[in-house]
ZADO-1210 file (C-alpha; in nm, 4 decimals, padded with zeros to 6 digits):
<atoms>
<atom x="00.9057" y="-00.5264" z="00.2545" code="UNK" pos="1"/>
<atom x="00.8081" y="-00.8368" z="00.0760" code="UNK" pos="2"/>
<atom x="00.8085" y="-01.1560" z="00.2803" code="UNK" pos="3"/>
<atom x="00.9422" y="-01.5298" z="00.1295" code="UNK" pos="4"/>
<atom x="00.8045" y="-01.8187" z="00.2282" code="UNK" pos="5"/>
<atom x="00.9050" y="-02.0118" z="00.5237" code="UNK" pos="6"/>
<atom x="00.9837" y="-01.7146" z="00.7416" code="UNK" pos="7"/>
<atom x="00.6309" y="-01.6997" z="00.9030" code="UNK" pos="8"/>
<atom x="00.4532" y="-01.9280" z="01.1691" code="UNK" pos="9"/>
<atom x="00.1498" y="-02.0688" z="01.0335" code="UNK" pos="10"/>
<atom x="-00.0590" y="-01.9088" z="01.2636" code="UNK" pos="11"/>
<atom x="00.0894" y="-01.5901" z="01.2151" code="UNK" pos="12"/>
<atom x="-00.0300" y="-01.6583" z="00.7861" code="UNK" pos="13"/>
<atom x="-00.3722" y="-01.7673" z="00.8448" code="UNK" pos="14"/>
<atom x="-00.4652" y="-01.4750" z="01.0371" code="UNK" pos="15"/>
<atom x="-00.3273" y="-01.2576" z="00.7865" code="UNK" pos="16"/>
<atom x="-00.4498" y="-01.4235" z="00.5046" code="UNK" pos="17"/>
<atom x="-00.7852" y="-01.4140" z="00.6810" code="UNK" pos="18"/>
<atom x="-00.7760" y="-01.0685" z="00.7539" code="UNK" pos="19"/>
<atom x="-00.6351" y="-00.9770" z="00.3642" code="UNK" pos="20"/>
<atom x="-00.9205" y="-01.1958" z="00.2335" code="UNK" pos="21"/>
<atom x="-01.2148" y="-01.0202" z="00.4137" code="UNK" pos="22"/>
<atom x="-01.0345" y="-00.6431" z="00.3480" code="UNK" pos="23"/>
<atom x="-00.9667" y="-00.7501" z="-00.0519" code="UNK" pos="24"/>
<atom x="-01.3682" y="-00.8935" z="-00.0887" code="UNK" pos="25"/>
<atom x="-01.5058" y="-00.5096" z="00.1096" code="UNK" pos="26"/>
<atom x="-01.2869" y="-00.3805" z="-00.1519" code="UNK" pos="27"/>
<atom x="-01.4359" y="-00.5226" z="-00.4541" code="UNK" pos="28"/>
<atom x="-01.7854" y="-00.4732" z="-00.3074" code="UNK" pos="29"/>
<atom x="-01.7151" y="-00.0980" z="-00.2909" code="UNK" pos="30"/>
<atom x="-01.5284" y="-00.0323" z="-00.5791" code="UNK" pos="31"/>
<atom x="-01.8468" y="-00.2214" z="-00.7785" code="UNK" pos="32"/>
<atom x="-01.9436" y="00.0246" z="-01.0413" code="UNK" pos="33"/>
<atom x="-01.6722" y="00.2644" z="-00.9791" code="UNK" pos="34"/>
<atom x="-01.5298" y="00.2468" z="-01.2702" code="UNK" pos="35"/>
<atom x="-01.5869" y="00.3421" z="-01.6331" code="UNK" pos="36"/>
<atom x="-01.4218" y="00.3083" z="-01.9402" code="UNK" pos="37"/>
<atom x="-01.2269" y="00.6279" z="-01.9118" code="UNK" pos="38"/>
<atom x="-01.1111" y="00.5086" z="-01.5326" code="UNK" pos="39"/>
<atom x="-01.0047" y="00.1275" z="-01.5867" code="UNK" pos="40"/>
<atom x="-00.7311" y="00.2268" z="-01.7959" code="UNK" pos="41"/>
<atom x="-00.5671" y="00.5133" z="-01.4927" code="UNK" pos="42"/>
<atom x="-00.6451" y="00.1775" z="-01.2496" code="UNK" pos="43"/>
<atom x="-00.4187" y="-00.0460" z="-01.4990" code="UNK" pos="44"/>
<atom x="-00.1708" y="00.2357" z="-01.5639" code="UNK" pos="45"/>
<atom x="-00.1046" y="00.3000" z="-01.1618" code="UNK" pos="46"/>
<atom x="-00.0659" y="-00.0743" z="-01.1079" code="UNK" pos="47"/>
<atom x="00.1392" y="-00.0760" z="-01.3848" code="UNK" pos="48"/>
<atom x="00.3622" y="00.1843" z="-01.1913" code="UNK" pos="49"/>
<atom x="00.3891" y="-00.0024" z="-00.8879" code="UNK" pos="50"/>
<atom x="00.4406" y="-00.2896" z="-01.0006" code="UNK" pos="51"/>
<atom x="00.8016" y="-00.1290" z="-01.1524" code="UNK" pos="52"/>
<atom x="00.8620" y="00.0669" z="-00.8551" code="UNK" pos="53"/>
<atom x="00.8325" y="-00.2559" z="-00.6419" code="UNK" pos="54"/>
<atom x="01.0218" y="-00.4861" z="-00.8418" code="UNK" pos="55"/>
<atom x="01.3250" y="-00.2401" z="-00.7512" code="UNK" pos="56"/>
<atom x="01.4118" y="-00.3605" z="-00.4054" code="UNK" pos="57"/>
<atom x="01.6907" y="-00.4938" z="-00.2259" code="UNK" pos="58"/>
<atom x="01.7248" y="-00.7713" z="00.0651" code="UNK" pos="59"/>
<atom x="01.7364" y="-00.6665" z="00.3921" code="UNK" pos="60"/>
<atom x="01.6934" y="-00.8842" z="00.7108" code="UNK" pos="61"/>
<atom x="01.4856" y="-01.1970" z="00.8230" code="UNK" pos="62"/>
<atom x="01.3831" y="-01.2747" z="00.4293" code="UNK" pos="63"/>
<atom x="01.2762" y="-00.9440" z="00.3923" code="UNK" pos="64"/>
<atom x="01.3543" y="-00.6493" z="00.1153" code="UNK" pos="65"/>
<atom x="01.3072" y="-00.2817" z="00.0897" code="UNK" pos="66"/>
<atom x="01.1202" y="-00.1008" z="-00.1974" code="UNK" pos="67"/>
<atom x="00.9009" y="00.2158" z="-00.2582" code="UNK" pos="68"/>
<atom x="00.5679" y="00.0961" z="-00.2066" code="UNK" pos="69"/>
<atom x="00.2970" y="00.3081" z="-00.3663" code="UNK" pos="70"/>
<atom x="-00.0325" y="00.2564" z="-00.1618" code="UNK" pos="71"/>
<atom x="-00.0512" y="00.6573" z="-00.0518" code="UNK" pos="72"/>
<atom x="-00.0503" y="00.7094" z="-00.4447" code="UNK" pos="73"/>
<atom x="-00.2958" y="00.4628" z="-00.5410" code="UNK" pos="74"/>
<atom x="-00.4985" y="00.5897" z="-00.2837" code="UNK" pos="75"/>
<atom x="-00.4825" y="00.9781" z="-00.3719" code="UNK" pos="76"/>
<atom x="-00.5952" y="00.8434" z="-00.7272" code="UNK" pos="77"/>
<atom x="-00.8225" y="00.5840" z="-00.6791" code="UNK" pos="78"/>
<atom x="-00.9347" y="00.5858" z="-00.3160" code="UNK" pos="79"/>
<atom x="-00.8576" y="00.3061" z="-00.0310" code="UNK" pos="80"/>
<atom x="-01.0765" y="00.0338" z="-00.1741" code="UNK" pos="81"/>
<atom x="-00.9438" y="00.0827" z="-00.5440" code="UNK" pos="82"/>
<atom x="-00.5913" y="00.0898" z="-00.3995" code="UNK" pos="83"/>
<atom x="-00.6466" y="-00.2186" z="-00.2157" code="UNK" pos="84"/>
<atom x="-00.7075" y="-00.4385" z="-00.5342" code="UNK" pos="85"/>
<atom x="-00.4030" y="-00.2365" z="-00.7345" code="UNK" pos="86"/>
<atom x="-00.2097" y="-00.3363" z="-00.4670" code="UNK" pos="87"/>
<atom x="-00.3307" y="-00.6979" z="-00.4575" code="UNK" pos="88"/>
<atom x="-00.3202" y="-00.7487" z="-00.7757" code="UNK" pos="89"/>
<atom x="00.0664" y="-00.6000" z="-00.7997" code="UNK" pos="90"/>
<atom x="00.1227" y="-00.8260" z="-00.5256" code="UNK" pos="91"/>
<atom x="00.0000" y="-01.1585" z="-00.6924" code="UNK" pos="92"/>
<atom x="00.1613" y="-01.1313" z="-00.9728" code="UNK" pos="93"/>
<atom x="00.4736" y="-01.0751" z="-00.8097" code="UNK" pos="94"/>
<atom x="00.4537" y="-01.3732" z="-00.6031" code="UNK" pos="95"/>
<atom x="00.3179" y="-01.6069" z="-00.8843" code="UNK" pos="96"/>
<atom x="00.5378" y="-01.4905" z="-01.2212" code="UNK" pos="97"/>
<atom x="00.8108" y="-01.3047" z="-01.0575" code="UNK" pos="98"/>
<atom x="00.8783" y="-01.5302" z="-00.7025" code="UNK" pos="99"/>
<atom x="00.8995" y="-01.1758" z="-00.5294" code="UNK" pos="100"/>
<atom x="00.7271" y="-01.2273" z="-00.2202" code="UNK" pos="101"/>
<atom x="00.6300" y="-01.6020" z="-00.0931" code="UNK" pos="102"/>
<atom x="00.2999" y="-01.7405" z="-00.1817" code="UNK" pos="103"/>
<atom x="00.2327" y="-01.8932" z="00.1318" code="UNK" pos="104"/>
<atom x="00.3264" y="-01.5110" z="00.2396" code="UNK" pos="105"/>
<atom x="00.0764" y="-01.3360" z="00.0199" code="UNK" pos="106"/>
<atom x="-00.1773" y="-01.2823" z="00.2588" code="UNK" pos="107"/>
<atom x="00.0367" y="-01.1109" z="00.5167" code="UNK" pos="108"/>
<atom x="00.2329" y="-00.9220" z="00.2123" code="UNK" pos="109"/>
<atom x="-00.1243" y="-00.7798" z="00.1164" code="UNK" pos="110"/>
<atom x="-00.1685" y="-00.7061" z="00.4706" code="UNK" pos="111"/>
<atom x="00.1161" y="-00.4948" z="00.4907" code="UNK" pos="112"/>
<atom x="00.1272" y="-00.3250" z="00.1845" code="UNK" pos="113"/>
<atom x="-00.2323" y="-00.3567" z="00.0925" code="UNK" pos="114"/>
<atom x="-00.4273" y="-00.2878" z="00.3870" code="UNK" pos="115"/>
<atom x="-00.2209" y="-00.1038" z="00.6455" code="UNK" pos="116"/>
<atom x="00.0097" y="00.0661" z="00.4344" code="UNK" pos="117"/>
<atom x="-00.3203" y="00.2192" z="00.2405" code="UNK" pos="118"/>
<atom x="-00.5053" y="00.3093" z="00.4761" code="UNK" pos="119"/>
<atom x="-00.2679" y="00.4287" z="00.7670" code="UNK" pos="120"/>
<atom x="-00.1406" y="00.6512" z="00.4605" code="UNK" pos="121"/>
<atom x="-00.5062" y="00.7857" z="00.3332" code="UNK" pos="122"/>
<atom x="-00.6550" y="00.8500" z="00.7186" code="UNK" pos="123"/>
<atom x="-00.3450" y="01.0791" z="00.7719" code="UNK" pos="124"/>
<atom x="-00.4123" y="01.2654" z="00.4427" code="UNK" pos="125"/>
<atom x="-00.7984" y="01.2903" z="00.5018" code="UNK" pos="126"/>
<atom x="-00.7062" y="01.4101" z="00.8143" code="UNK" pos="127"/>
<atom x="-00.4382" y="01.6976" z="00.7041" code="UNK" pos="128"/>
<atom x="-00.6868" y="01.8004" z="00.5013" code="UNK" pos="129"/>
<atom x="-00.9727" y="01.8449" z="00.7295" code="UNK" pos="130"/>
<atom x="-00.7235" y="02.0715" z="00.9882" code="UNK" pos="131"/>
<atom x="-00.5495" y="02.2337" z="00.7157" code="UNK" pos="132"/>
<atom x="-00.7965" y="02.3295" z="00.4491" code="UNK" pos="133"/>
<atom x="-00.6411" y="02.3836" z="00.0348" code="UNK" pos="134"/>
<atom x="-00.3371" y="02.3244" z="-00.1429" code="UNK" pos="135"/>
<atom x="-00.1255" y="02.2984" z="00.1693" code="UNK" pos="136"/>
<atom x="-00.3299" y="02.0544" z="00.3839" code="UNK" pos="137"/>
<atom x="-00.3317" y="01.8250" z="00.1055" code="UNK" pos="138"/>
<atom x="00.0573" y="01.8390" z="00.0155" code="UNK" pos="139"/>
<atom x="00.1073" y="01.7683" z="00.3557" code="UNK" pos="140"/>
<atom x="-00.1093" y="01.5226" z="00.3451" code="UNK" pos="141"/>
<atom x="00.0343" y="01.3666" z="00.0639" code="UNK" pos="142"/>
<atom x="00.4029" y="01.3956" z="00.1717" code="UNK" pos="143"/>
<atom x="00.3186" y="01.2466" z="00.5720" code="UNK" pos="144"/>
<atom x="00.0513" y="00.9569" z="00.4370" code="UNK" pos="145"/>
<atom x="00.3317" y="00.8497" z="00.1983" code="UNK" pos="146"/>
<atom x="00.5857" y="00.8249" z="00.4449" code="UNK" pos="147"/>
<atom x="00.3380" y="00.6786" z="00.7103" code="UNK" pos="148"/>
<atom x="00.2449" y="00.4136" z="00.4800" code="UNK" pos="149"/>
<atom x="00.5412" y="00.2906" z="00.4117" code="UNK" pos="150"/>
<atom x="00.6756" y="00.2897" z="00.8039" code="UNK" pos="151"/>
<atom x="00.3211" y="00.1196" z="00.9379" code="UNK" pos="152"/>
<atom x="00.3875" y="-00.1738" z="00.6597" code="UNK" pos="153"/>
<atom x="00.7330" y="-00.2096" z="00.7700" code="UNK" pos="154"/>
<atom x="00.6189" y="-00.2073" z="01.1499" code="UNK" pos="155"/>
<atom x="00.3542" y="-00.4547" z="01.0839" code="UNK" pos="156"/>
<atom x="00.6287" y="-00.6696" z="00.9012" code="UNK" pos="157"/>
<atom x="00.8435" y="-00.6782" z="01.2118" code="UNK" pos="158"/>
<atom x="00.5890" y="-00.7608" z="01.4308" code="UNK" pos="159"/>
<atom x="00.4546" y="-01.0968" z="01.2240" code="UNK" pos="160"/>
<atom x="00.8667" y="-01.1692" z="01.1908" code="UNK" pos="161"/>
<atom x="00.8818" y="-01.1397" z="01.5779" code="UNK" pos="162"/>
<atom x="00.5303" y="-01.3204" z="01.6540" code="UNK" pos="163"/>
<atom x="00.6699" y="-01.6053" z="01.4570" code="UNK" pos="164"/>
<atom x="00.9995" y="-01.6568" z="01.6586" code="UNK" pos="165"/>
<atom x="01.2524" y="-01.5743" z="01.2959" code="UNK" pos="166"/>
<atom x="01.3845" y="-01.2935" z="01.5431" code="UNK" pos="167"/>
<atom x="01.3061" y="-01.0862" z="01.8209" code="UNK" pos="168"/>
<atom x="01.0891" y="-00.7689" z="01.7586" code="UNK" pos="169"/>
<atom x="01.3939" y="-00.4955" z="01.8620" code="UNK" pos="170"/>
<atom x="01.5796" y="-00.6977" z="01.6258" code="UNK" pos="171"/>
<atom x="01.3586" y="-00.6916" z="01.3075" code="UNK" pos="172"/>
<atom x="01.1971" y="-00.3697" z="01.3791" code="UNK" pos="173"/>
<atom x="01.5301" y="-00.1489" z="01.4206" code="UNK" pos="174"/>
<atom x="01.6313" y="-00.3251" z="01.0290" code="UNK" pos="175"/>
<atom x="01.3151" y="-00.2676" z="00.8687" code="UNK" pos="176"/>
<atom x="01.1990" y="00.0214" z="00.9879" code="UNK" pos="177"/>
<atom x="01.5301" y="00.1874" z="00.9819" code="UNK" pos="178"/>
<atom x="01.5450" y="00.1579" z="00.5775" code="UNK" pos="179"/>
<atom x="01.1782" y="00.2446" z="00.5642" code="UNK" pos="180"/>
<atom x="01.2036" y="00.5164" z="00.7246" code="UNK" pos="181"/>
<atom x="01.4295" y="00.6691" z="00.4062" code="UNK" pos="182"/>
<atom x="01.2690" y="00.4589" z="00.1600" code="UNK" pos="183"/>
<atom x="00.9137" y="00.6771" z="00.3188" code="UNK" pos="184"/>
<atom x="01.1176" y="00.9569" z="00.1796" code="UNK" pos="185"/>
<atom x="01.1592" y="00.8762" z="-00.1040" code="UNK" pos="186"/>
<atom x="00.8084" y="00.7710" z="-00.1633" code="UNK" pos="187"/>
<atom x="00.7119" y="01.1054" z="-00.0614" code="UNK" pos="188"/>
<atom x="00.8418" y="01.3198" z="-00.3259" code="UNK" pos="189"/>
<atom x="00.7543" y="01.0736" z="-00.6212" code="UNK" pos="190"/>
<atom x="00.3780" y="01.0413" z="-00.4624" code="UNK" pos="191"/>
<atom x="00.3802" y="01.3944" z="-00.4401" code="UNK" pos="192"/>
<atom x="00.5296" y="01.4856" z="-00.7912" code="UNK" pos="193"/>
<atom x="00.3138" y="01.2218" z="-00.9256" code="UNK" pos="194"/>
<atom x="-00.0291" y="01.3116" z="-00.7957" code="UNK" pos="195"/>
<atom x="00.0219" y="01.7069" z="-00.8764" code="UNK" pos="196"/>
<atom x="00.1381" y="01.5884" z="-01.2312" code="UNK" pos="197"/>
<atom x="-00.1923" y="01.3403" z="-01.3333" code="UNK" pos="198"/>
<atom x="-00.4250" y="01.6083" z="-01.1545" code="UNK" pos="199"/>
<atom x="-00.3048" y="01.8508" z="-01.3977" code="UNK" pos="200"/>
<atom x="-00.3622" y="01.6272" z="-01.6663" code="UNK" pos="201"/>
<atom x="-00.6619" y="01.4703" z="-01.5857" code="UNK" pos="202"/>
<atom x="-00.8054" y="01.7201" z="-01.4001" code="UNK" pos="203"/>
<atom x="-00.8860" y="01.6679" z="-00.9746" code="UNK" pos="204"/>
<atom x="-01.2511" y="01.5586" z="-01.0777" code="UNK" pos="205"/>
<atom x="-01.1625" y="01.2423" z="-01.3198" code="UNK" pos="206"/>
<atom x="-01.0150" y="01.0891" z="-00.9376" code="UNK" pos="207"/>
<atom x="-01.2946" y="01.2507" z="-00.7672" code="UNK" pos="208"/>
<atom x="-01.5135" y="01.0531" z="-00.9986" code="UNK" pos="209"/>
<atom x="-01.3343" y="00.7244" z="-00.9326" code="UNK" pos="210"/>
<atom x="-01.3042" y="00.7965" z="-00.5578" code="UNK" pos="211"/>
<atom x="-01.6398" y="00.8548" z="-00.4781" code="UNK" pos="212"/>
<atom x="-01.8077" y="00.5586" z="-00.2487" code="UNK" pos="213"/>
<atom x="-02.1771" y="00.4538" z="-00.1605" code="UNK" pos="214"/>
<atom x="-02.1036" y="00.5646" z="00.1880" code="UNK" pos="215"/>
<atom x="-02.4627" y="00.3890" z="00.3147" code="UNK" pos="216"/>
<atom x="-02.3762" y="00.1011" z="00.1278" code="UNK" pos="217"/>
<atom x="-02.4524" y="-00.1587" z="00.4034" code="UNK" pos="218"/>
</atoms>
C-alpha cells in the first residue's frame, strides 16, 4: 500500500509525518537497551525479510500498490516499538534507494504500515490471548492481527487518498481494501508459519527477552 509522491494534500503529509515522527522517536526511547548482541542480528534478519516481501507488489489504484506487509510478524518477534523502527527503516530505504513509496509520502507510508498496521495487528493478538489462554489463543491471534494489520493500513490509506481530494473515499476504499483483504490472507499463513518456525529455533524466551518493555518508563 505504498503511496508516490504527489498523490497527497499537504496537509494531509504533515499531519502524518507529524504523527510518524512522534510514534518512531517513543519507539526508539523504548526499545533503548532492548537489545543485545544475540538480538540485533534477528532485528536485521526480520527487516531483511520485509524488506523482500514488500518489494513484491503490484499497482493498484490512486498511486497506490499491494504487497504483504509484515508488521504482525515483526511485532510477534520483536514487540510494537521494535517493529515500528523495522518497519521504518524498511520503509526508508525503499523510498530513498529503491523509489518505492514517495518521499514526500514517507511519513504517511510509516503511518500506515508502521504505526497502524503494527499495532491494530499486536492489540488483537494480545487480546486473543488474554480470552483464549495457550497455543490456540495465540494462533488465532497471530492469524486475525496479521490480517487486521494489513486491512487497517489499507483503510487508513484510503482515507488520506480521499481527505486529499485524488478520489472519493467509496472509491479508494472498495480498491484497496478489496486486494488487502486477500493479500491479509496471505500474510496470515506466512506470519503464522514464520513465527512457529523461529520460536522453535530460537526458543519463545530469546523474543520474550527482546519484547520485554520498562512499562513505568515515564
Amino acid at each position: 500500500m505504498h503511496i508516490a509522491d504527489g498523490i497527497l494534500s499537504p496537509e494531509v503529509l504533515i499531519i502524518t509525518a507529524g504523527v510518524s515522527a512522534g510514534v518512531v522517536g517513543l519507539s526508539l526511547k523504548k526499545s533503548k537497551g532492548q537489545l543485545g548482541e544475540r538480538q540485533i542480528p534477528m532485528l536485521g534478519v526480520v527487516s531483511a525479510f520485509i524488506f523482500a516481501a514488500q518489494m513484491l507488489n503490484f499497482p493498484i489504484i490512486g498511486g497506490t500498490s499491494g504487497h504483504l506487509l509484515g508488521g504482525m510478524l515483526a511485532a510477534a518477534l520483536l514487540g510494537p516499538w521494535n517493529a515500528v523502527l523495522a518497519l521504518t527503516t524498511v520503509l526508508f530505504v525503499q523510498a530513498v534507494f529503491f523509489s518505492d513509496g514517495g518521499i514526500t509520502a514517507l511519513g504517511a507510508n510509516v503511518f500506515n504500515m508502521a504505526v497502524i498496521g503494527v499495532f491494530t495487528g499486536y492489540l488483537f493478538y494480545q487480546l486473543m490471548q488474554r480470552i483464549i489462554p495457550g497455543k490456540t489463543g495465540k494462533t488465532l491471534g497471530l492469524i486475525g492481527g496479521s490480517w487486521l494489520s494489513v486491512v487497517a493500513g489499507a483503510l487508513a490509506a484510503s482515507v488520506e487518498i480521499s481527505l486529499s481530494g485524488l478520489l472519493s473515499f467509496k472509491v479508494a476504499a472498495g480498491a484497496l481494501l478489496f486486494w488487502h483483504s486477500f493479500i491479509g490472507l496471505g500474510e496470515a499463513f506466512i506470519t503464522l508459519i514464520a513465527v512457529t518456525y523461529l520460536e522453535k529455533i530460537f526458543g519463545v524466551g530469546f523474543f520474550q527477552g527482546i519484547k520485554e518493555v520498562a512499562i513505568n518508563e515515564k
